[in-house]
N, C-alpha and C positions, 0 to 999 in steps of 0.2 A: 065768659062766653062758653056755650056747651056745644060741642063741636059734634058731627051727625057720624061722620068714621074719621078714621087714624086718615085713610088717603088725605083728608081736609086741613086735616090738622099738620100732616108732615109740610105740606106743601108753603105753611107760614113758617116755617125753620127757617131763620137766617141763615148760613151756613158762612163762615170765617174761617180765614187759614187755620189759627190754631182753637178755635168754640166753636160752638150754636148757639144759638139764643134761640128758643125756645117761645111761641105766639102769646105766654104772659111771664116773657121776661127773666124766665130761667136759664141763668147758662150753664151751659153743663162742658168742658174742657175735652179736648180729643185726646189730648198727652197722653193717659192712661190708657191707649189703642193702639198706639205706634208699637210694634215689635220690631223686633230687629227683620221680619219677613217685609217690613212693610206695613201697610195701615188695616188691623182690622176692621173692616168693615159690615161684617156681619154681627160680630160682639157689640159693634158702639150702636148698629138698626137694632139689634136686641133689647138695648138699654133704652133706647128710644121709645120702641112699642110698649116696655113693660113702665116708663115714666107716664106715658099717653095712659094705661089703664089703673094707672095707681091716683094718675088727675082726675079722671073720668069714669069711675068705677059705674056701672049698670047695675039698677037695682035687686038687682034674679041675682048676682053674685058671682056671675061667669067672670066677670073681669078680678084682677089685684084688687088687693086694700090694703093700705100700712098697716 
């Protein structure tokens, strides 16, 4: 499925106490966000957006590529 923006696509994230799972099935774990401050939350939205454009890369080349 080719998704139109990230907003579309965030909003199919399962979200789980300790994963996400991801709209084809990738989970991706929080554990590695937890600091001792508490949960980063903008490093694990960061890891999200740049998963979303490493899935979905735009042919022009603005977005990630492995």
């Amino acid at each position: 499925m080719k998704y139109k923006a990230f907003k579309d696509w965030f909003q199919e994230i399962k979200w789980l106490k300790d994963k996400v799972i991801l709209p084809n099935d990738i989970t991706i774990e929080k554990s590695t966000y937890i600091t001792k401050d508490g949960f980063d939350i903008d490093g694990f939205n960061s890891l999200l957006f740049k998963t979303y454009n490493t899935l979905y890369p735009v042919s022009d080349g603005r977005r990630y590529k492995k």
